[in-house]
The first five atom37 places (N, CA, C, CB, O) and aatype in JSON, in Angstrom:
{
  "aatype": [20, 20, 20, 20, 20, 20, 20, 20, 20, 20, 20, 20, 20, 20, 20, 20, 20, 20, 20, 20, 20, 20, 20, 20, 20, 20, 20, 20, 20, 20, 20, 20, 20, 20, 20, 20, 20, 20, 20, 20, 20, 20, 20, 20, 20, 20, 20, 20, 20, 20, 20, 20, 20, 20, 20, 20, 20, 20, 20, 20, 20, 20, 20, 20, 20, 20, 20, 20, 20, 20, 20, 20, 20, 20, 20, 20, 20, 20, 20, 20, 20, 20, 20, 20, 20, 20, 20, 20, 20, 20, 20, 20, 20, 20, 20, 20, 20, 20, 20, 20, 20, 20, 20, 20, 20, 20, 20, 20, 20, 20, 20, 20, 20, 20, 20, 20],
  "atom_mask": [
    [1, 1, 1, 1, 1],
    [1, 1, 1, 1, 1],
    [1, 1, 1, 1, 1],
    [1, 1, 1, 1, 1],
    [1, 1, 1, 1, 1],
    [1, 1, 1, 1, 1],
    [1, 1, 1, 1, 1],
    [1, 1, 1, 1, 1],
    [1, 1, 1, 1, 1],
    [1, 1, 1, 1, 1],
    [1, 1, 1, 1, 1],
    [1, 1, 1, 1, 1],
    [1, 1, 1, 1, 1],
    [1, 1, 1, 1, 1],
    [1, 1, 1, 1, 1],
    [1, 1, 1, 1, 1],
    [1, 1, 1, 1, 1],
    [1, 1, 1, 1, 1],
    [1, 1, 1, 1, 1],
    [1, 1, 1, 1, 1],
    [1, 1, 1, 1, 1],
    [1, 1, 1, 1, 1],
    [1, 1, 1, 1, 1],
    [1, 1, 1, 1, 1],
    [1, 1, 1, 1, 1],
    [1, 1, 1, 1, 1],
    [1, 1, 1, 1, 1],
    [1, 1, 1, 1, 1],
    [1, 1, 1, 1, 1],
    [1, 1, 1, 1, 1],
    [1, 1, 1, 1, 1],
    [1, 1, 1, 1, 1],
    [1, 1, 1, 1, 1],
    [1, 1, 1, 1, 1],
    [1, 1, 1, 1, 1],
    [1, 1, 1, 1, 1],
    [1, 1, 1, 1, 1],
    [1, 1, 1, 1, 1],
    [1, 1, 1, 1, 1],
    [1, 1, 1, 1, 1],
    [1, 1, 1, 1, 1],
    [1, 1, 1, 1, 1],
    [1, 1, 1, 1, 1],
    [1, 1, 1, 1, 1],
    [1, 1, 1, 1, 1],
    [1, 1, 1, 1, 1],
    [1, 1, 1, 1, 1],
    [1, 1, 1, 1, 1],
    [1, 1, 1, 1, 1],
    [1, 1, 1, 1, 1],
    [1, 1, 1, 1, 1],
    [1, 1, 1, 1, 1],
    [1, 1, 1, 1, 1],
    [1, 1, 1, 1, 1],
    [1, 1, 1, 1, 1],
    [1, 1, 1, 1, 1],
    [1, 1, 1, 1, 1],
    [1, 1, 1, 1, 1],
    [1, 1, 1, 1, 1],
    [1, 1, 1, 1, 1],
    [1, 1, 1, 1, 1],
    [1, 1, 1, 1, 1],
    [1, 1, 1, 1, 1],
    [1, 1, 1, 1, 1],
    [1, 1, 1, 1, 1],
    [1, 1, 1, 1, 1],
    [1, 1, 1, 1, 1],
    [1, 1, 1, 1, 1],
    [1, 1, 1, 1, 1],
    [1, 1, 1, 1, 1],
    [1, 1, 1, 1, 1],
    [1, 1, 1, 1, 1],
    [1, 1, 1, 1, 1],
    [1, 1, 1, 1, 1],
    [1, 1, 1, 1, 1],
    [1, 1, 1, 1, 1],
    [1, 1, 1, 1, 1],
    [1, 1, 1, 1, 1],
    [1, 1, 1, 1, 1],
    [1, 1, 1, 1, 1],
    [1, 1, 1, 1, 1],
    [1, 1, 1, 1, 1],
    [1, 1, 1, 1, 1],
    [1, 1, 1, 1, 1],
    [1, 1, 1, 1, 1],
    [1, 1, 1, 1, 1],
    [1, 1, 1, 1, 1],
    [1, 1, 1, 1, 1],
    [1, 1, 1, 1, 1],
    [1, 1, 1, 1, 1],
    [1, 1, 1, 1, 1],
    [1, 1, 1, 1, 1],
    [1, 1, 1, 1, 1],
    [1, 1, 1, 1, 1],
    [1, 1, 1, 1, 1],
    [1, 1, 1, 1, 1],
    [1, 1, 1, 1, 1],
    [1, 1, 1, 1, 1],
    [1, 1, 1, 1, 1],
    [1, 1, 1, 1, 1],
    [1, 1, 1, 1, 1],
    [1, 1, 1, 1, 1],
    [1, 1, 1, 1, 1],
    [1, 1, 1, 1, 1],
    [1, 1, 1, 1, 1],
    [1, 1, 1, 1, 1],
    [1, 1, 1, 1, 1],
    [1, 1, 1, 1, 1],
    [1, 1, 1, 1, 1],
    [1, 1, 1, 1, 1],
    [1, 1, 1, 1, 1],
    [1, 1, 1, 1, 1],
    [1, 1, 1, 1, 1],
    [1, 1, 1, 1, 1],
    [1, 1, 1, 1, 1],
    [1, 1, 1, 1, 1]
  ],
  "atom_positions": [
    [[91.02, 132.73, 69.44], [90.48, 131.64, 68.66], [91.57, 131.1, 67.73], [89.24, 132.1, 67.86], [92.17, 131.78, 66.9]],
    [[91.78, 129.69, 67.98], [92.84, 129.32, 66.96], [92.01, 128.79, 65.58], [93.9, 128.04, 67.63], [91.0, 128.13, 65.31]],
    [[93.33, 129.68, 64.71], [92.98, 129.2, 63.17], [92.97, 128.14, 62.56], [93.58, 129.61, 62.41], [94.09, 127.69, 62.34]],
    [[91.98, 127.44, 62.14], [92.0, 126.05, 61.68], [92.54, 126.26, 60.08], [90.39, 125.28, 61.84], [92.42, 127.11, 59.2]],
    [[93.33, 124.73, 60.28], [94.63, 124.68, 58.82], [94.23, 123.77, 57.97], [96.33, 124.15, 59.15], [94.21, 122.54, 58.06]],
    [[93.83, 124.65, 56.94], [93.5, 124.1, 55.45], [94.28, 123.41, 54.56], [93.22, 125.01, 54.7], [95.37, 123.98, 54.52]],
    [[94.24, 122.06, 53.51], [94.88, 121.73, 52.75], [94.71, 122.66, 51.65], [94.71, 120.55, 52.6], [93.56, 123.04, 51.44]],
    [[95.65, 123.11, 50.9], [96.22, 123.77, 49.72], [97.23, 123.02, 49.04], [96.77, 125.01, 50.06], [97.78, 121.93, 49.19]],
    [[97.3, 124.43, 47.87], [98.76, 123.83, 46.8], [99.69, 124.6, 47.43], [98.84, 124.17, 44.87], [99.27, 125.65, 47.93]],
    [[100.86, 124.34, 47.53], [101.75, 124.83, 48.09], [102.61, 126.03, 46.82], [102.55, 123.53, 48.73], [103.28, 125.68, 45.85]],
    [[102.34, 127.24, 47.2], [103.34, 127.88, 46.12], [104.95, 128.38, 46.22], [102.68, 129.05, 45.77], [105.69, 128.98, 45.45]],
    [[105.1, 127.86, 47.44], [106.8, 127.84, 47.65], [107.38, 126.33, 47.39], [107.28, 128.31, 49.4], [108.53, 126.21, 46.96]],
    [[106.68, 125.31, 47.61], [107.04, 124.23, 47.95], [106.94, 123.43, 46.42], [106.18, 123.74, 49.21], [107.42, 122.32, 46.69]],
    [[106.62, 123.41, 45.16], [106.08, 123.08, 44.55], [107.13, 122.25, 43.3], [105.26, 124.09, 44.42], [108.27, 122.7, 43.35]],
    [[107.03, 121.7, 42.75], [107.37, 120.77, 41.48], [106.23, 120.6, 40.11], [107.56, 119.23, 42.15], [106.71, 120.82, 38.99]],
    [[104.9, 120.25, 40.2], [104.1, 120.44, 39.28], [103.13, 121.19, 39.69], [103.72, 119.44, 38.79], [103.12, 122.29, 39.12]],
    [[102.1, 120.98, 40.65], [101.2, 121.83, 41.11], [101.3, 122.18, 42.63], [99.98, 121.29, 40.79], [100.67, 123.13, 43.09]],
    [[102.22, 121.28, 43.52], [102.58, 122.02, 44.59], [101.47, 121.23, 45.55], [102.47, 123.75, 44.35], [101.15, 121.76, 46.62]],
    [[101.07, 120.31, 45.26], [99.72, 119.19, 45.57], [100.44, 118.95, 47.16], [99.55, 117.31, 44.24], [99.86, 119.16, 48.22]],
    [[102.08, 118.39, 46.98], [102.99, 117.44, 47.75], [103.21, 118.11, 48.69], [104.21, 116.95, 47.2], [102.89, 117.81, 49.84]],
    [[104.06, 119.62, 48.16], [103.94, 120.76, 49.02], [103.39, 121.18, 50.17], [103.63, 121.37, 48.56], [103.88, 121.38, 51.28]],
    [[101.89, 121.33, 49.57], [100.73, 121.61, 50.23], [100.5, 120.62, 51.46], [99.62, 121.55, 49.23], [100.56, 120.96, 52.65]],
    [[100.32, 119.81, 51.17], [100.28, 118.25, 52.07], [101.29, 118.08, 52.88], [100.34, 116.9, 51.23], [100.96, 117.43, 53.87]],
    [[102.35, 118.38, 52.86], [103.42, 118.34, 53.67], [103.41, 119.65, 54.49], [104.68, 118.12, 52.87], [104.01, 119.48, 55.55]],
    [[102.91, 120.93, 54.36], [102.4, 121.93, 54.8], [101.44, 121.61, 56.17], [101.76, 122.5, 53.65], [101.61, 121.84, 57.36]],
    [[100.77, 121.21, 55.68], [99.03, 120.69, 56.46], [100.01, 119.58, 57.5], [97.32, 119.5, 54.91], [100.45, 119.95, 58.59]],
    [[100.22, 118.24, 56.96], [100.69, 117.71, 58.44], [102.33, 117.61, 58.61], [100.03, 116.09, 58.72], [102.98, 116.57, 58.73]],
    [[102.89, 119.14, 58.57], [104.11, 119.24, 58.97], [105.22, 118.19, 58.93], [103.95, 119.57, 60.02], [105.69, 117.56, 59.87]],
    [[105.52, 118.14, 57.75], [106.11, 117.0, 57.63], [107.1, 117.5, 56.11], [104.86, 115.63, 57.55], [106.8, 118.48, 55.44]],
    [[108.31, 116.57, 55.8], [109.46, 116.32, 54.61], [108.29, 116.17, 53.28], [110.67, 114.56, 54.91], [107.51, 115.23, 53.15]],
    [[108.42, 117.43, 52.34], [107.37, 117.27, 50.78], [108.3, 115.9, 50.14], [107.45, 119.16, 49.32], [107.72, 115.03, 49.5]],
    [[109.69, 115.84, 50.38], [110.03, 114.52, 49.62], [109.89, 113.16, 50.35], [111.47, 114.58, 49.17], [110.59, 112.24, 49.95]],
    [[108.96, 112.94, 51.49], [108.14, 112.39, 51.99], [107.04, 111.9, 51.8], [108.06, 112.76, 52.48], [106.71, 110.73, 52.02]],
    [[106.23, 113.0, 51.24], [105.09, 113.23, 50.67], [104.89, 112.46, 49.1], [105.02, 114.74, 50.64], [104.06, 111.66, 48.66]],
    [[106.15, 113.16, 48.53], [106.38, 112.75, 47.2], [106.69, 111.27, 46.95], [107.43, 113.53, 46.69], [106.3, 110.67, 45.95]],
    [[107.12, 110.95, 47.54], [107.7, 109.23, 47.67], [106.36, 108.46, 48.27], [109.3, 108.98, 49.03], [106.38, 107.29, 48.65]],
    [[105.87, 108.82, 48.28], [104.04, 108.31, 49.21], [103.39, 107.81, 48.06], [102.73, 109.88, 50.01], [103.14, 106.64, 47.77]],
    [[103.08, 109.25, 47.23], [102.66, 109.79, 45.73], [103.39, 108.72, 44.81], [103.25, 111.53, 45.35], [102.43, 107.96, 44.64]],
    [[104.19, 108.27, 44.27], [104.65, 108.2, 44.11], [105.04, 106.12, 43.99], [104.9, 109.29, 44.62], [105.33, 105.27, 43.15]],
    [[104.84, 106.22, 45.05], [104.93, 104.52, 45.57], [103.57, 104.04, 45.18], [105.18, 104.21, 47.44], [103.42, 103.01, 44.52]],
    [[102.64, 104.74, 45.56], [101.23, 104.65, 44.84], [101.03, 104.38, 44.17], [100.61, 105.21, 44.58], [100.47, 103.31, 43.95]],
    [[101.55, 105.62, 43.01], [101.75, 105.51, 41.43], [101.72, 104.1, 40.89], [103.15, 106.12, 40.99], [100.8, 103.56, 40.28]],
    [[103.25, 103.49, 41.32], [103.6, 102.43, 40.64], [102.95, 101.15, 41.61], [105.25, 102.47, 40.4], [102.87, 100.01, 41.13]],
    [[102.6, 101.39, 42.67], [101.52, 100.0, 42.59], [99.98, 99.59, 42.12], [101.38, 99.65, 43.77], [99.37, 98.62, 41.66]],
    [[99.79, 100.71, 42.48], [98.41, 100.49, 41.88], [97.58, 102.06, 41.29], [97.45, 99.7, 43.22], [96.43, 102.43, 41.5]],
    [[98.34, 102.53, 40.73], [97.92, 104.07, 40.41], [97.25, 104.91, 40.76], [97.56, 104.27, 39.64], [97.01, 105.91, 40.09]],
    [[96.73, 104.64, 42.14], [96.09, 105.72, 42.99], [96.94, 106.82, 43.38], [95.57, 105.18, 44.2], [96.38, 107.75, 43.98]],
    [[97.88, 106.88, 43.21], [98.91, 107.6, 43.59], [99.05, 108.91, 42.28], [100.27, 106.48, 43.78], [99.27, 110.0, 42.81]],
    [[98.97, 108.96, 41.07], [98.68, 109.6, 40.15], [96.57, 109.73, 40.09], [99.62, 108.78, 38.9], [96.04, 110.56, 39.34]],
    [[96.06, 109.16, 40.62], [94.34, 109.86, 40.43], [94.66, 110.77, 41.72], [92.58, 108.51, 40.67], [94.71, 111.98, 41.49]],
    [[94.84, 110.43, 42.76], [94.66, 111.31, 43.76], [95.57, 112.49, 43.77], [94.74, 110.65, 44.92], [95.24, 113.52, 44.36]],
    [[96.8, 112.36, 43.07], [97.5, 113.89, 42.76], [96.34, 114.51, 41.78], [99.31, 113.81, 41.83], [96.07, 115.67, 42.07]],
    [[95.81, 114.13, 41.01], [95.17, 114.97, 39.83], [93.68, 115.11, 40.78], [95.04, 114.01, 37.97], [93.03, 115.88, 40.06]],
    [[92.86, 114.81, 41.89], [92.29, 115.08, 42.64], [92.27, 116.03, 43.28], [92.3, 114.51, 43.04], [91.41, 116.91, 43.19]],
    [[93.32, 116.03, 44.13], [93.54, 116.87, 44.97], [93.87, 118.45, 44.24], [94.62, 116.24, 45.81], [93.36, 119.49, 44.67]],
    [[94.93, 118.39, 42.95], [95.25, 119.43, 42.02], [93.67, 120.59, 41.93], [95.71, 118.52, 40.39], [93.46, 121.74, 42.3]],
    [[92.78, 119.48, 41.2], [91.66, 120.02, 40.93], [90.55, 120.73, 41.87], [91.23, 119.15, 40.38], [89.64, 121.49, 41.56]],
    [[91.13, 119.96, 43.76], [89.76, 120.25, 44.32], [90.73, 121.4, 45.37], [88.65, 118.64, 45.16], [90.29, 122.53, 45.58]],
    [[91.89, 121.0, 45.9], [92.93, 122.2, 46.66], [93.22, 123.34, 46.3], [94.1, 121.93, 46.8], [94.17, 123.2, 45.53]],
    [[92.94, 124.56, 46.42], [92.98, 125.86, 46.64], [94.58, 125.95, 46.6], [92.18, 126.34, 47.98], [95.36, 125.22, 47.22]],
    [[94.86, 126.91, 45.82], [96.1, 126.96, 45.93], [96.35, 128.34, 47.4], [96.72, 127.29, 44.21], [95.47, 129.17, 47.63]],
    [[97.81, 128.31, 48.29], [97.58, 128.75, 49.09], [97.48, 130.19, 49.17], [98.15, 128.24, 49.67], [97.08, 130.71, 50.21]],
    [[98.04, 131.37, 47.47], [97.36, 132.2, 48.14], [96.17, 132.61, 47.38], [98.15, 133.2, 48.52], [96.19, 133.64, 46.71]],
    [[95.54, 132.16, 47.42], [93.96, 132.13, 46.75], [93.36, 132.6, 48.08], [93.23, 130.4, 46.09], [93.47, 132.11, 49.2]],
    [[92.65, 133.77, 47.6], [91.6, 134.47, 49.11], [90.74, 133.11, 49.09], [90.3, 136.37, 48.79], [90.96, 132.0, 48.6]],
    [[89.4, 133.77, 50.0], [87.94, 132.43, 50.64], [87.56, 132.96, 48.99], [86.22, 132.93, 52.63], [87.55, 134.04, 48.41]],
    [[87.35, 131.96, 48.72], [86.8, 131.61, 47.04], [85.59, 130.56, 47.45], [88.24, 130.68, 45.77], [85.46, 130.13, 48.6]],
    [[84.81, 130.23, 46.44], [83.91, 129.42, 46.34], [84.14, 128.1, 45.9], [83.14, 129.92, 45.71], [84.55, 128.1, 44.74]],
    [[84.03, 126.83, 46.45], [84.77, 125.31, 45.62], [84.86, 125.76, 44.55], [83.97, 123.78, 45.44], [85.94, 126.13, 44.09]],
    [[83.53, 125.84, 43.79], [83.13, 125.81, 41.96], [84.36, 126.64, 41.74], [81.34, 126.7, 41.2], [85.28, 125.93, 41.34]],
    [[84.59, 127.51, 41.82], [85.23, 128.79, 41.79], [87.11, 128.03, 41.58], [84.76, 129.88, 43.57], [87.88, 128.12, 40.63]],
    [[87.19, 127.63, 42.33], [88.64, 127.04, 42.93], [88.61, 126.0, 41.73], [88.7, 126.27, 44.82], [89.46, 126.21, 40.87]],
    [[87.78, 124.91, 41.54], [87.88, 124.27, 40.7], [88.14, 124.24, 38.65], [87.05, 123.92, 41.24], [88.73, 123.72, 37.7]],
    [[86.92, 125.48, 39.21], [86.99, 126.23, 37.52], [88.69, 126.82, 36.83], [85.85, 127.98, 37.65], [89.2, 126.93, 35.71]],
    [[89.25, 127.17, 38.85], [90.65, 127.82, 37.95], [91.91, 126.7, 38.03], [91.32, 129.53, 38.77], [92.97, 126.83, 37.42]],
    [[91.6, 125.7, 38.8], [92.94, 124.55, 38.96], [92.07, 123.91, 37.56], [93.16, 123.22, 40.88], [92.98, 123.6, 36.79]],
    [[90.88, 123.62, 36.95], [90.78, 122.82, 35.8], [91.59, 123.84, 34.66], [89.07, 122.42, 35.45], [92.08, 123.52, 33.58]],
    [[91.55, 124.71, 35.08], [92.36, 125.76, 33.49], [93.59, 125.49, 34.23], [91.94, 127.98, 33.06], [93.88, 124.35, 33.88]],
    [[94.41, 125.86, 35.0], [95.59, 125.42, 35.07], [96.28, 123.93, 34.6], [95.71, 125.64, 36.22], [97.32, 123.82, 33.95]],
    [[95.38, 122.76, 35.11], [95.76, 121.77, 34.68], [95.76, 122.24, 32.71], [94.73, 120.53, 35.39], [96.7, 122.39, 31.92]],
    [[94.93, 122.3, 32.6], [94.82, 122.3, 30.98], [95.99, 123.35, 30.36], [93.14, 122.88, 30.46], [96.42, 123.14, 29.23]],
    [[96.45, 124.43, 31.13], [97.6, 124.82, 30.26], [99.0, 124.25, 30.59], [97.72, 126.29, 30.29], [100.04, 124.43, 29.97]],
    [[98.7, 123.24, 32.16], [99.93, 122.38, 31.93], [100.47, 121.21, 30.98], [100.02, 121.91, 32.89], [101.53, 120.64, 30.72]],
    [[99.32, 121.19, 30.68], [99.17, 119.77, 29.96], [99.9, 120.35, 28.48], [97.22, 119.08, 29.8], [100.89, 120.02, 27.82]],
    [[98.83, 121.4, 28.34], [99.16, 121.88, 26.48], [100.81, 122.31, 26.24], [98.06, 123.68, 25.95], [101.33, 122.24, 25.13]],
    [[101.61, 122.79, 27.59], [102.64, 122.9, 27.5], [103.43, 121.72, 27.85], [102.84, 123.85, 28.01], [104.6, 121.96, 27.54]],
    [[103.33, 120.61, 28.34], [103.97, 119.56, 28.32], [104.19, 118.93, 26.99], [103.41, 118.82, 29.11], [105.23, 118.61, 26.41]],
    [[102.9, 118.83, 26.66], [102.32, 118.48, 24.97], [103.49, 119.15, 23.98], [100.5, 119.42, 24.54], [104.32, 118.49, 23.36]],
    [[103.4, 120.22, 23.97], [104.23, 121.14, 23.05], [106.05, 120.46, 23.54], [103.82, 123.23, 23.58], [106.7, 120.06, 22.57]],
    [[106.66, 120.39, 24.77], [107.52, 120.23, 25.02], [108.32, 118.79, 24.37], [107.3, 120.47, 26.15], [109.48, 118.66, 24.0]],
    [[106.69, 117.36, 24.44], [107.45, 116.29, 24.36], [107.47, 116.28, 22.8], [106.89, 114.99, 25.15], [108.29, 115.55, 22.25]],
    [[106.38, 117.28, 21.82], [106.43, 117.28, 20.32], [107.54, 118.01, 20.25], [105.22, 117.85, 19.48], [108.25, 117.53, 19.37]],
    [[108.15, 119.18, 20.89], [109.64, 119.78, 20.36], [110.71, 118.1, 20.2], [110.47, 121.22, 21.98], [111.33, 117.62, 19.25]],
    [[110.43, 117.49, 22.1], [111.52, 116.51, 21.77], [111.21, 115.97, 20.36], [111.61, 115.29, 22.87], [111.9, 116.02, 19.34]],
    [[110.35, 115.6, 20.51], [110.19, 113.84, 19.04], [110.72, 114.51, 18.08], [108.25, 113.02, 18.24], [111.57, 113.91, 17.42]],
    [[110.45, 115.7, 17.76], [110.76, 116.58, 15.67], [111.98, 116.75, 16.04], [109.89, 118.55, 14.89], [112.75, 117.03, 15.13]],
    [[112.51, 116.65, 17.33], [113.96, 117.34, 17.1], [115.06, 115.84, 16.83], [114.51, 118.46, 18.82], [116.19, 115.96, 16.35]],
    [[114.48, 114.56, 17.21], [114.59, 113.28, 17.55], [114.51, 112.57, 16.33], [113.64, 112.88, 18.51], [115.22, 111.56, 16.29]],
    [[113.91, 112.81, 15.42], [113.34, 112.24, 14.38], [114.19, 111.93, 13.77], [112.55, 112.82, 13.74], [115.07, 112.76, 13.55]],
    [[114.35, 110.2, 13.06], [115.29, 110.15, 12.3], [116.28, 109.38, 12.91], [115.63, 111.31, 11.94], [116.92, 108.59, 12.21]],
    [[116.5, 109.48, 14.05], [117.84, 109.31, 14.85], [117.74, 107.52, 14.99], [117.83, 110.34, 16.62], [118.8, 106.99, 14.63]],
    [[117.18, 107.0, 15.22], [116.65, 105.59, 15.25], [116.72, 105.41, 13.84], [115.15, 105.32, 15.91], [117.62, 104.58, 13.86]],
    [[116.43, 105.56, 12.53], [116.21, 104.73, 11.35], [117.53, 104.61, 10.95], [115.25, 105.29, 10.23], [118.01, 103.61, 10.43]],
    [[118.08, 105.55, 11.19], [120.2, 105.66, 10.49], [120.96, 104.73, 11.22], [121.33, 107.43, 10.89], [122.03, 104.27, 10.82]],
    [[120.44, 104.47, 12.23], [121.33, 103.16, 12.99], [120.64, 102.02, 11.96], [120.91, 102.81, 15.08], [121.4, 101.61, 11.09]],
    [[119.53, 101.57, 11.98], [119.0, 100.06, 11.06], [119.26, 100.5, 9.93], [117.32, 99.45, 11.06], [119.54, 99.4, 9.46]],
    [[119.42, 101.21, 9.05], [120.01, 100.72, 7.65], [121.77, 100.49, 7.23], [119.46, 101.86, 6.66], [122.79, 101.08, 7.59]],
    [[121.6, 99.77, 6.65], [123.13, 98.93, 6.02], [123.7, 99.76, 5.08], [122.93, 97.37, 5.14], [123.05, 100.07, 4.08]],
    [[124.68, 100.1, 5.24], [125.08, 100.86, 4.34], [124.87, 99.89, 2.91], [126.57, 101.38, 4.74], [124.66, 98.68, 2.88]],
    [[125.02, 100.97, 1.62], [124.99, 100.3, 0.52], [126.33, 99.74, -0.16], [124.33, 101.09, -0.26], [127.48, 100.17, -0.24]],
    [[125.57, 98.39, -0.68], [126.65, 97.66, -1.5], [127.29, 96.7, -0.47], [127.81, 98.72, -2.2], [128.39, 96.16, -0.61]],
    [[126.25, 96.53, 0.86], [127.24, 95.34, 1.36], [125.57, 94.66, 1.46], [128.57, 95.57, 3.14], [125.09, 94.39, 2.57]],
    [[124.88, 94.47, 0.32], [123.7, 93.35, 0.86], [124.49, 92.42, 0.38], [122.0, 93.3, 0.28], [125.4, 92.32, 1.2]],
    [[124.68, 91.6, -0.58], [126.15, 90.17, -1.04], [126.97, 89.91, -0.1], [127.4, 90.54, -2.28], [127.31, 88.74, 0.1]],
    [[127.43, 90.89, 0.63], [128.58, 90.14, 1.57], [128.01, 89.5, 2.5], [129.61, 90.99, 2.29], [126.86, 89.42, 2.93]],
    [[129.37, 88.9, 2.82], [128.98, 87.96, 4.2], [130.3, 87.84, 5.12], [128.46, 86.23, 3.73], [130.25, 87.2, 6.18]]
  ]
}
């Protein structure tokens, strides 16, 4: 009996959740293929970013035993959420570390407002 092939997250193949991976897995095919699909989407009409965060939420990652949807879903919604909180944390390190750097270029030094 041949084994029928499931979409998953890919955990070798992966960049954020391994969505591209996965998909390039399933119909044998280049993930930076996949990604450029994703991607082209994105920037035309943003289906390309709902359906990565779709698929994230409803795809089994691949080595996840037979789980239950609810089940699968309950743990890609906590994953998304501690990716997020660590992105979060990453782009607030940039900005505090950033801060400042923009206002010292627009001010004039002092004692040349009179000149010309």
């Amino acid at each position: 009996m041949e084994q029928r092939r499931k979409v998953h997250r890919s955990e070798k193949d992966r960049l954020i959740a391994g969505v591209c991976g996965g998909l390039a897995e399933y119909f044998n095919t280049d993930p930076i293929l996949v990604r450029l699909i994703f991607v082209l989407f994105a920037f035309v009409s943003g289906l390309g970013i709902i359906a990565y965060i779709v698929l994230w939420i409803i795809a089994p990652r691949a080595s996840s035993q037979e789980v239950l949807p609810k089940e699968v879903i309950k743990e890609n919604i906590h994953e998304i959420k501690e990716k997020a909180t660590e992105s979060g944390q990453k782009i607030k390190e940039y900005v505090d570390g950033h801060k400042g750097d923009d206002t010292k270029a627009d001010k004039k030094p002092e004692g040349d407002e009179g000149k010309t």
